[in-house]
C-alpha positions in Angstrom: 18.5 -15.5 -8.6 15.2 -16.0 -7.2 12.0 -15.0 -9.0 9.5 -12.6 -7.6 6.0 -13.0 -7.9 3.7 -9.5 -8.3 2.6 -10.1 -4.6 6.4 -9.7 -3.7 6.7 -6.7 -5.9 3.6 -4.6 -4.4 5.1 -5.7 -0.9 8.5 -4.5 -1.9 6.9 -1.4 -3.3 4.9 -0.8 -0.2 8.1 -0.7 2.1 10.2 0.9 -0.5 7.0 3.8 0.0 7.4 3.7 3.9 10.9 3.7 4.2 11.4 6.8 1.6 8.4 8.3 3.3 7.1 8.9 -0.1 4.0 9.4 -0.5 3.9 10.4 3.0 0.7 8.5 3.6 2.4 5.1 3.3 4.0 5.4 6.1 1.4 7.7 8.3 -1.0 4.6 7.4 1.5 2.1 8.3 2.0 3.9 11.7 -1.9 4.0 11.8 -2.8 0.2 11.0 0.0 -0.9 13.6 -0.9 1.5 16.3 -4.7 0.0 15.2 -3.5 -3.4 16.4 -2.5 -4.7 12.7 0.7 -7.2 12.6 3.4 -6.2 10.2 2.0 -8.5 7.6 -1.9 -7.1 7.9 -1.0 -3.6 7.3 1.5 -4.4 4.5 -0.7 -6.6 2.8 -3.8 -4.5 3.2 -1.6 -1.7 1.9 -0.3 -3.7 -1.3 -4.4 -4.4 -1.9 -5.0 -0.7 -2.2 -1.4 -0.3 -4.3 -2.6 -3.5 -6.5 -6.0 -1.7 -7.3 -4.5 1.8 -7.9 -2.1 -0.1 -10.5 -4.8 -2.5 -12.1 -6.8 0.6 -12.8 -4.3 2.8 -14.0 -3.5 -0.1 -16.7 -7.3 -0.8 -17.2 -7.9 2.5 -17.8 -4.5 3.6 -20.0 -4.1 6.5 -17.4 -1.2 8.0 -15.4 -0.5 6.5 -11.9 -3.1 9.1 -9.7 -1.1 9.6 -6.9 -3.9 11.4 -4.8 -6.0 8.5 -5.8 -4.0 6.1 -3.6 -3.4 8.4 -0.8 -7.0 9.1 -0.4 -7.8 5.4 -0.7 -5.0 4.2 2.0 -6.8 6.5 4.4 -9.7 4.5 4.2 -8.0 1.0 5.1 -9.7 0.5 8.7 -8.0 -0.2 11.3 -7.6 -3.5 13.0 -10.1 -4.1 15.5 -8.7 -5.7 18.5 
């Protein structure tokens, strides 16, 4: 059994989001930050950030996940510039 480390978890979270298209802007951003010129790892990674944040506040602040919160705030990942 291998451990995972929060990093892996947000990762695993972000595909889980892309796969299941759900929220639907997982994957439109995915499709976005790739068509951008992101690797695979850049757009997962930069998605996880925003996922990270979304979940670091919702703790800080003792509030409900705000789903249109992190949809809003993955449109806003720029694109690769390449």
């Amino acid at each position: 059994m291998s451990d995972k480390t929060v990093r892996d978890v947000m990762l695993d979270t972000v595909l889980s989001q892309i796969d299941s298209n759900d929220p639907p802007e997982a994957r439109e951003t995915y499709d976005r930050l790739i068509d951008g010129g992101a690797s695979n790892s850049q757009a997962l990674h930069a998605m996880a950030a925003v996922l990270r944040q979304e979940m670091n506040r919702m703790l800080t602040d003792s509030t409900p996940f705000d789903n249109a919160r992190y949809a809003a705030a993955l449109k806003k990942i720029p694109a690769a510039e390449g």
